[in-house]
MARLOTI-601222 format. One line per field, with one value per residue (C-alpha): residue number from 1; x negated, y negated, z negated. Coordinates in Angstrom, 3 decimals, decimal comma, m for minus. Each point is the difference from the previous one (the first is absolute). Example, Ala and Ser with C-alpha at 12.3 -4.5 7.8 and 13.67 -1.06 7.14 Angstrom:
residues 2
num = [1|2]
X = [m12,300|m1,370]
Y = [4,500|m3,440]
Z = [m7,800|0,660]
end
This chain:
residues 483
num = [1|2|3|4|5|6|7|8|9|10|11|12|13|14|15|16|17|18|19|20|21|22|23|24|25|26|27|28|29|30|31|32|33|34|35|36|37|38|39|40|41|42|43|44|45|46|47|48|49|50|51|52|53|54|55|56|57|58|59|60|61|62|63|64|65|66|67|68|69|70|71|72|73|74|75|76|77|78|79|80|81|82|83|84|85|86|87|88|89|90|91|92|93|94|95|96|97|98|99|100|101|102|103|104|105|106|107|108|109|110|111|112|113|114|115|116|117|118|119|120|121|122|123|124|125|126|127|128|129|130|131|132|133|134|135|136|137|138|139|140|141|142|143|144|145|146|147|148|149|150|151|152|153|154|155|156|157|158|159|160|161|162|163|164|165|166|167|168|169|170|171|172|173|174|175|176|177|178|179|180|181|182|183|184|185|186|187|188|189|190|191|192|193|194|195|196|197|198|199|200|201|202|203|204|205|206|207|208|209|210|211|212|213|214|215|216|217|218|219|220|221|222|223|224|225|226|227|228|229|230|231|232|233|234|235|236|237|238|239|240|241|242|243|244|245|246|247|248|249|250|251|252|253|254|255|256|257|258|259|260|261|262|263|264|265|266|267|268|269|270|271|272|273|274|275|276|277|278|279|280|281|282|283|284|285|286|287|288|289|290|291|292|293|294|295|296|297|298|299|300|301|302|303|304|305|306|307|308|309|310|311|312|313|314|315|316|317|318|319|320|321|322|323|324|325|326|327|328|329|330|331|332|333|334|335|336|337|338|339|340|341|342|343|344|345|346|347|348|349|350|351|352|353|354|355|356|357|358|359|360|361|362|363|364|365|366|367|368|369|370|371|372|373|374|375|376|377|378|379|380|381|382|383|384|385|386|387|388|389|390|391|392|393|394|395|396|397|398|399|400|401|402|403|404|405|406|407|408|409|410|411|412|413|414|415|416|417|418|419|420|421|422|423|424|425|426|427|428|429|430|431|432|433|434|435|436|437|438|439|440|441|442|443|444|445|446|447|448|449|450|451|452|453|454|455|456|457|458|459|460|461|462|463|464|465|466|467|468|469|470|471|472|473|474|475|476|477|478|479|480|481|482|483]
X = [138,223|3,264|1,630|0,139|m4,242|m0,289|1,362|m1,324|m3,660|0,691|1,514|m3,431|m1,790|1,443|0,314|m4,187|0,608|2,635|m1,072|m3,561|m0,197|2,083|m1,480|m3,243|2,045|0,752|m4,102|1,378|2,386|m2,518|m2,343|2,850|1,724|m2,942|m1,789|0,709|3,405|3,227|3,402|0,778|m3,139|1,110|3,891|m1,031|m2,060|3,399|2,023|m2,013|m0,093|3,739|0,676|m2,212|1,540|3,586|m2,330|m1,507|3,524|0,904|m3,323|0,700|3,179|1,026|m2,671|m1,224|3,283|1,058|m3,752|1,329|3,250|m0,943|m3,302|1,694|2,322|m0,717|m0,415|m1,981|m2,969|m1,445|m2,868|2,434|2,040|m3,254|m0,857|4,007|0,119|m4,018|1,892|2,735|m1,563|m2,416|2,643|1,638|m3,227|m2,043|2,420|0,814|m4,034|m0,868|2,768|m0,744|m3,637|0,712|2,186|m2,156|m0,087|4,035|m0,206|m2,386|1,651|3,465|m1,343|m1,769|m3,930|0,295|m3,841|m0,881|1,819|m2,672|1,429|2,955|m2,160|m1,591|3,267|1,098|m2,810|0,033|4,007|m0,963|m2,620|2,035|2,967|m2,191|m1,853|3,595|0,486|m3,079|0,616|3,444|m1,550|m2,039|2,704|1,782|m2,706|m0,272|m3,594|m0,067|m3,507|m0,799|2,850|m1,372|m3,894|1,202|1,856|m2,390|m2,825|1,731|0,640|m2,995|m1,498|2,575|m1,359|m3,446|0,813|2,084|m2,677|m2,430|2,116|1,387|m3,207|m3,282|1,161|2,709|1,421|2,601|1,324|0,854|1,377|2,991|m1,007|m2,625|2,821|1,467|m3,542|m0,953|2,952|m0,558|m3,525|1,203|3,096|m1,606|m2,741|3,397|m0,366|m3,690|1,908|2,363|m2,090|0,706|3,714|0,369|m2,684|2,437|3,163|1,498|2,920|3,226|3,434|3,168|3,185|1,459|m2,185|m0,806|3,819|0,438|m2,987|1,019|3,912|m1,547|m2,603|1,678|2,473|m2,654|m2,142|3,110|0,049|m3,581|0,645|2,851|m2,311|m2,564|1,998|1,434|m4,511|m1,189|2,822|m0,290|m3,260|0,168|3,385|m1,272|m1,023|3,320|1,921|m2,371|1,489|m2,308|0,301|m1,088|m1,807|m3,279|0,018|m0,917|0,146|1,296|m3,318|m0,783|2,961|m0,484|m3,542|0,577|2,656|m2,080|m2,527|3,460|0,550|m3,422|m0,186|3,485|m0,971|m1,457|3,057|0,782|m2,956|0,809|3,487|m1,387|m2,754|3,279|1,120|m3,002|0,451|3,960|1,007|m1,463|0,560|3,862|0,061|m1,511|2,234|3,258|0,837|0,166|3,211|m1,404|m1,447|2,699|m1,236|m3,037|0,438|1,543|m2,815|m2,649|1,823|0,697|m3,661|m1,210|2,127|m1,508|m3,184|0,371|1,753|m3,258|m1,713|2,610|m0,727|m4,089|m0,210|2,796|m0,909|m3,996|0,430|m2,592|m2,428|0,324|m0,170|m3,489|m0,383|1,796|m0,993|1,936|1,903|2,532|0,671|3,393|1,286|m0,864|3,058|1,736|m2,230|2,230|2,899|m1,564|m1,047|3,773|0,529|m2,754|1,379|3,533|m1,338|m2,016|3,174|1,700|m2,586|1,147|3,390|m0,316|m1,308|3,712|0,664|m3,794|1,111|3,236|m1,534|2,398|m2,563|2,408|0,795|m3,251|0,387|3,457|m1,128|m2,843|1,731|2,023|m2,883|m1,927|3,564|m0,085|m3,392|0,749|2,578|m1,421|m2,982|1,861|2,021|m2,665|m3,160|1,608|0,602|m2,781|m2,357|m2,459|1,418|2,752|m1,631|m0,576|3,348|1,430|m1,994|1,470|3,753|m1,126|m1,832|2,492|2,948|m1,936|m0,503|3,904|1,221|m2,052|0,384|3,759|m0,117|m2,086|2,269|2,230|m2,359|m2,351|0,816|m2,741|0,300|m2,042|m0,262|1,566|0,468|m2,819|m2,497|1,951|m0,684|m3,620|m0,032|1,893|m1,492|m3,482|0,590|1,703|m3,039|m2,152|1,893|0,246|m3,715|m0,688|2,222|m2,515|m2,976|m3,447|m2,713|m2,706|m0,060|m1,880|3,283|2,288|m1,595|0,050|3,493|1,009|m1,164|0,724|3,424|m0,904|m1,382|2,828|2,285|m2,071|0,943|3,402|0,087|m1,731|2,082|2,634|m0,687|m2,586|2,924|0,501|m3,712|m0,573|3,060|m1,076|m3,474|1,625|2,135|m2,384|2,090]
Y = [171,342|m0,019|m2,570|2,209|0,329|m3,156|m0,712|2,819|m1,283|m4,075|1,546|1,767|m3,010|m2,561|2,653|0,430|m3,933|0,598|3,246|0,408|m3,057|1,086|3,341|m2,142|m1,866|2,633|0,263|m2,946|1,763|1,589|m2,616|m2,676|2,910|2,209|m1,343|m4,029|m1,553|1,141|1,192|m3,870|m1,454|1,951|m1,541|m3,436|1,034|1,855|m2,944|m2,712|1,840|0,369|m3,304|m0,771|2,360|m2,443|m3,136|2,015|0,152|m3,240|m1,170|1,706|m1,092|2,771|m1,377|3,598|1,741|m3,453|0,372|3,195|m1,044|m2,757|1,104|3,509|m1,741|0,173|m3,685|m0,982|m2,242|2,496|m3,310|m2,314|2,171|0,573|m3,174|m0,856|2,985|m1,020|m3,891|1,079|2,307|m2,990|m2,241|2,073|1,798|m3,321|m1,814|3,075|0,372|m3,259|0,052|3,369|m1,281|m3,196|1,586|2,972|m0,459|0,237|2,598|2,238|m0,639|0,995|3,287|0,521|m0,279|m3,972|0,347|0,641|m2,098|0,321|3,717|m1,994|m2,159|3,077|1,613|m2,942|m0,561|3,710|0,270|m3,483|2,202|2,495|m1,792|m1,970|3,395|1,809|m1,140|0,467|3,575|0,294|m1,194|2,894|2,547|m1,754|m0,056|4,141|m0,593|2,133|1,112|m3,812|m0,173|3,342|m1,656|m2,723|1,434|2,557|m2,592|m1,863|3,431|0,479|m3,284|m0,089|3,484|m1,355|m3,153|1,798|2,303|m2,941|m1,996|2,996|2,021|m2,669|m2,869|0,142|m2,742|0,648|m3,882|1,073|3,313|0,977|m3,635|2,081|2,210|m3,543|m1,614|2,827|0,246|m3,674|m0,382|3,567|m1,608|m3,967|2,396|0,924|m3,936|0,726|3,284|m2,238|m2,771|m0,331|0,145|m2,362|m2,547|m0,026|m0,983|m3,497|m0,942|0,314|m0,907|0,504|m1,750|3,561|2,723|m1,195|0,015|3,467|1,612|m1,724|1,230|3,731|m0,599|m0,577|2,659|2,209|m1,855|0,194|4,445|m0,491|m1,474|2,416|3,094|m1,400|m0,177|3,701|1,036|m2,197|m1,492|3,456|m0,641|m3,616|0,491|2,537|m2,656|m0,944|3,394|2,290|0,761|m1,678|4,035|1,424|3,302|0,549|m4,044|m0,990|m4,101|m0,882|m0,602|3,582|1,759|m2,305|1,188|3,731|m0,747|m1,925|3,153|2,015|m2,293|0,358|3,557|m0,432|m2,754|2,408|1,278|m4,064|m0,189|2,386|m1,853|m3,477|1,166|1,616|m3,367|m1,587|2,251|0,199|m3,714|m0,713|3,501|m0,721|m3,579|1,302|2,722|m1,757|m0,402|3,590|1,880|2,628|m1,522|1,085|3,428|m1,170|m1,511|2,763|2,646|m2,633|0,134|3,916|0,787|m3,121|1,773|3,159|m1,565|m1,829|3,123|1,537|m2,457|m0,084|3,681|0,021|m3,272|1,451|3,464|m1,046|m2,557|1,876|m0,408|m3,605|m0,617|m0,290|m3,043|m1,505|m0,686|2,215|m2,748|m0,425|4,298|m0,913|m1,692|2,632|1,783|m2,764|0,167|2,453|m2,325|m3,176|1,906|0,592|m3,524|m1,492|3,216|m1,774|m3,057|0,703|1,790|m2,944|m2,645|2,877|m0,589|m3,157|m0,654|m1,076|m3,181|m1,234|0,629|m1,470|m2,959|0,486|m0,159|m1,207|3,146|1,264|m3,368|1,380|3,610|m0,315|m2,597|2,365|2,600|m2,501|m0,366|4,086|m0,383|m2,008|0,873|3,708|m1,575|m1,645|3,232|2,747|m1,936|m0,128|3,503|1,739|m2,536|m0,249|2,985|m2,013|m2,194|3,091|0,965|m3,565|m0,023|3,046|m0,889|m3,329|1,269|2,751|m2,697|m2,172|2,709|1,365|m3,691|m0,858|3,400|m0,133|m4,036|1,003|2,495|m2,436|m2,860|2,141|3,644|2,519|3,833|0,540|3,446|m0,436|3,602|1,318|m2,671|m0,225|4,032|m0,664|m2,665|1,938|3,580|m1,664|m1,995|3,176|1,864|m2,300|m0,234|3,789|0,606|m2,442|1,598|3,319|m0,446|2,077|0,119|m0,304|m3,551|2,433|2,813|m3,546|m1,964|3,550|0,726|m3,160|m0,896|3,582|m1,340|m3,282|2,453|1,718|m2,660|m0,668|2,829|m0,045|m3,375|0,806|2,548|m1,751|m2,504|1,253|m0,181|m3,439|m1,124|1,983|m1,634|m3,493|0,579|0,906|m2,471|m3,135|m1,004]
Z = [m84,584|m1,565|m2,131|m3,139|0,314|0,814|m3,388|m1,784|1,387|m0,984|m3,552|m0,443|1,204|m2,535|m2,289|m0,336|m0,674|m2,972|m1,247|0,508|m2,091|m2,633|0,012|m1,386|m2,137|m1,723|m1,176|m1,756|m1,822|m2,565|0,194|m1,600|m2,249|m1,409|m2,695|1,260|0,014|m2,760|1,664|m1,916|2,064|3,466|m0,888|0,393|3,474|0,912|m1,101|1,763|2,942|0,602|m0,823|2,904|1,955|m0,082|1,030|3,241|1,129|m0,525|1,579|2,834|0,459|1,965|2,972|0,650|1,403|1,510|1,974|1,069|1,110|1,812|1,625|1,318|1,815|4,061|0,883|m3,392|m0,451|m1,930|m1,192|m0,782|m2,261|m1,868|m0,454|m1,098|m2,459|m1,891|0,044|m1,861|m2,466|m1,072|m0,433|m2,648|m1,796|m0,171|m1,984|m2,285|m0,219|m1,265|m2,324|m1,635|m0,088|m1,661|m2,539|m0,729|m3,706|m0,195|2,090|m1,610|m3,398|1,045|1,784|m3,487|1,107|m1,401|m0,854|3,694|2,490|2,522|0,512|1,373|2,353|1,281|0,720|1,747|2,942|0,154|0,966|2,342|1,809|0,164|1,711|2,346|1,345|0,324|3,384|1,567|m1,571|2,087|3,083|m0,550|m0,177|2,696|2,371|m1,236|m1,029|m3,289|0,144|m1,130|m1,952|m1,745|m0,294|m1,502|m2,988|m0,870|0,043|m2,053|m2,415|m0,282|m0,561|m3,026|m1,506|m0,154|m1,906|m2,294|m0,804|0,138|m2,172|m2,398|m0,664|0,980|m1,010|m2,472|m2,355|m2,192|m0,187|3,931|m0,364|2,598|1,529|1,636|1,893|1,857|0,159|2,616|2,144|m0,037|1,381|2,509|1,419|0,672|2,404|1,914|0,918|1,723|1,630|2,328|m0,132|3,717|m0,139|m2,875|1,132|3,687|m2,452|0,320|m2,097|2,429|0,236|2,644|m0,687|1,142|m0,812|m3,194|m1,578|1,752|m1,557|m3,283|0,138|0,815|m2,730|m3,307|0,573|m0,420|m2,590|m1,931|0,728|m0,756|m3,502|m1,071|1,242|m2,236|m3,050|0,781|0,445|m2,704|m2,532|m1,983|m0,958|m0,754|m1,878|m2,401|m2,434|m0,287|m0,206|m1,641|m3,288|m3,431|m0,896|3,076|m0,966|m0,443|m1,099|3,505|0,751|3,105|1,696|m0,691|1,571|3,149|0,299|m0,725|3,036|2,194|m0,148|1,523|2,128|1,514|0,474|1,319|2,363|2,053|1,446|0,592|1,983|2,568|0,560|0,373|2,238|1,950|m0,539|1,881|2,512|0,459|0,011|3,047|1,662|m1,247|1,918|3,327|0,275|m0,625|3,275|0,750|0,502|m1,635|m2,864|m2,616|0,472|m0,446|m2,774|m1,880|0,751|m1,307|m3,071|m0,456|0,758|m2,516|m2,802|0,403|0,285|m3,515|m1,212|0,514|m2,288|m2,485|m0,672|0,658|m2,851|m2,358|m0,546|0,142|m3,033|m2,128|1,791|0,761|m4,224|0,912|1,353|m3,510|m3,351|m2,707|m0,783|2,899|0,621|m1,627|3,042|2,782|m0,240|1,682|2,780|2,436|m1,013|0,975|3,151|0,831|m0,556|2,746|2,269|m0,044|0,713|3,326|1,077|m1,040|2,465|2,460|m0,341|m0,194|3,688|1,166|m1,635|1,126|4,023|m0,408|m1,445|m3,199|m2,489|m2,926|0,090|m1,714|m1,999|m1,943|0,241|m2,073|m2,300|m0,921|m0,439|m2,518|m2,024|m0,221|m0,971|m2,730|m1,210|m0,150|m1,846|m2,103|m1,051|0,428|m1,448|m3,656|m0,303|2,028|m0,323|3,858|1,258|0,183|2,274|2,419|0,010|1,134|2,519|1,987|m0,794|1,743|3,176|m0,027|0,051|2,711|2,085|m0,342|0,862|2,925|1,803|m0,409|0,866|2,988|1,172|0,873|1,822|1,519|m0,291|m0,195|m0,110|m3,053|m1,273|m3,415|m0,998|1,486|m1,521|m3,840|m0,024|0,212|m2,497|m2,240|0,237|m0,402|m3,092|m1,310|0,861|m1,914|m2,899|0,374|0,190|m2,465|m3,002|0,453|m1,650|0,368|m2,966|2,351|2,593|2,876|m0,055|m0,266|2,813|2,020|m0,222|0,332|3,028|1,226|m0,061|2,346|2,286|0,038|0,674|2,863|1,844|m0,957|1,480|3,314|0,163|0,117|1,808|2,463|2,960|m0,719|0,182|3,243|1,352|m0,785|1,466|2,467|0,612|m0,234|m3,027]
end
């Protein structure tokens, strides 16, 4: 089999354990926004979560890539490494833990929930599970074993749609409310515990006078990356309390723009999904096929056909947004026009993690450290001067100039370290005649949804065939090939 379908396949693989579970989530979509929580209600569920979206990283301590580093490399103790990289996450989410949980009450008051700090305590042994099953997931997708990897997550999807539907419709109580959303993934993620039961009973706390520092020095580099990405995903949302203007249209409070965003941001998450389940797939594939001589080239046609593979869903999600209103209460429609731009910005940023591969096997990880610095001071910055005048489409709009920034630096930074004959004119035509197309298609409007949805997607079809067309050689060739 060849290298590219032995990608495609893992990238399908962990994809039915990233989007097959967020394909259900979305079920949850209309049972949180029709008729039960506010866009103000969803905000604080929006806020919460990104807030604990900066503590996973620092949990984590940048533990996962160091696994992979470490435990792809030919004369590794693949055992030992796990039991390093599980020591030194608990040693910096244990002490964070008890802290958070000790201090709940502050907590909760400054985040603006002050009458329930147990929300906060909930959060916190959620993100500790979380970060103590993250390994065991990456020895998963080391040891290329995605159909468990893939059980696993949409168990645990699953398990979370029935307690939300338990909690939301059977057994409601309105002194709860959105506590009910981090209550389930609660009681779902501490059953990922029973899941590697095995693995995690084996674990006994480790340390190396010279591993240790090594994994540690790789580690924070990319804790740090991990961190500054997170502010340029999540600081939009969690600064819109503090930008949004006190005469915002519409009179909208802060907690009400970040939920009508937050419901973007989860059709748009879809696109996201299919570039961290490449993700899954590709960091791995990336690390055993460094040693290559051909692996440049390899690396460059993973990345043209990944654009025109998210291309493909840029266009099928932005041109289809009328029929995904559905799964929404009334209340949030006002945000779906940002959708295809929010799209463009998680399409930038998997071609970005492509990009990205050199400074992980040269070991030069600061690299991604200052790169993405320099992405979350875009990303404020363009907050901080978009927000005020166009309110959370702001938000969307800071988020491409930052990916798109990220992704300009790094190639051109790479270029020089570890040069790789990316496509550059080939792939920005693609991203730039689709997002045309959708804004094209968009602008035309049909009285009746069938005649809208038909033509529409007419237009996917046919930039199907313009693509095979086009690049029919090329597949046949790398079939061909092995590569």
């Amino acid at each position: 089999m060849s290298k590219l379908k032995q990608l495609a396949g893992d990238t399908v693989l962990y994809g039915l354990g990233s989007i097959v579970p967020r394909a259900l989530n979305f079920l949850l979509l209309p049972l949180q926004t029709k008729n039960m929580f506010t866009p103000a209600e969803y905000g604080v569920v929006t806020n919460l979560f990104a807030w604990a979206a900066f503590l996973n990283i620092v949990f984590l301590f940048g533990m996962e890539t160091a696994f992979f580093r470490f435990a792809s490399k030919p004369e590794a103790d693949q055992k030992k490494i796990f039991h390093l990289t599980i020591t030194c996450v608990l040693l910096v989410s244990l002490p964070i833990s008890i802290s958070l949980i000790l201090f709940s009450s502050s907590v909760a008051a400054y985040a603006g929930i002050g009458n329930h700090p147990e929300f906060v305590t909930w959060l916190t042994i959620l993100l500790l599970m979380d970060a103590i099953v993250a390994i065991p997931f990456a020895r998963l997708r080391i040891q290329r074993r995605p159909f468990l990897f893939a059980t696993a997550k949409i168990s645990n999807v699953l398990i979370v749609l029935a307690l939300n539907y338990y909690f939301l419709k059977l057994n409601y109580n309105p002194e709860i409310g959105v506590g009910y959303v981090f209550l389930a993934n609660l009681i779902a993620n501490s059953l990922y515990l029973f899941f590697f039961i095995r693995s995690l009973a084996a674990w006994r706390p480790t340390f190396d006078a010279k591993l240790t520092p090594q994994l540690l020095r790789y580690a924070y580099p990319v804790m740090l990356t991990g961190i500054a990405g997170m502010i340029n995903e999540m600081g939009s949302r969690i600064s819109m309390e503090y930008l949004l203007p006190k005469d915002y249209p519409g009179d909208k409070s802060a907690n009400d723009a970040t939920g009508i965003l937050g419901v973007a941001y989860k059709f748009a998450v879809l696109m996201n999904l299919a570039v961290q389940s490449f993700r899954f797939a590709a960091e791995p594939f990336f690390f055993s096929q460094a040693s290559d001589k051909n692996s440049p080239e390899l690396f460059a046609r993973v990345n043209h056909f990944f654009v025109i593979t998210c291309c493909f869903l840029l266009l099928t999600i932005g041109v289809n947004l009328d029929l995904l209103k559905s799964l929404t209460g009334e209340a949030f429609y006002e945000g779906l026009f940002l959708v295809p731009t929010l799209l463009l910005s998680y399409l930038l940023l998997g071609v970005y993690y492509n990009v990205s591969v050199w400074f992980k096997l040269t070991d030069k990880t600061y690299y991604g450290t200052w790169i993405t610095v320099g992405g979350a001071l875009i990303t404020i910055i363009a907050n901080v001067v978009l927000v005020p005048y166009w309110g959370y489409a702001g938000s969307a709009y800071a988020s491409v100039l930052c990916y798109l920034f990220m992704l300009i630096v790094c190639y051109l930074a790479g270029q020089l370290h570890y040069p790789i004959p990316y496509r550059i004119g080939v792939d920005v035509s693609y991203i730039v005649v689709t997002m045309g197309l959708v804004i094209l298609i968009n602008s035309l409007r049909w009285e009746n949804i069938l005649i809208t949805s038909l033509v529409n997607n007419f237009c996917v079809a046919a930039w199907l065939l313009m693509v095979y067309l086009r690049e029919r050689k090329e597949l046949i060739n790398a079939f061909r090939s092995g590569n």
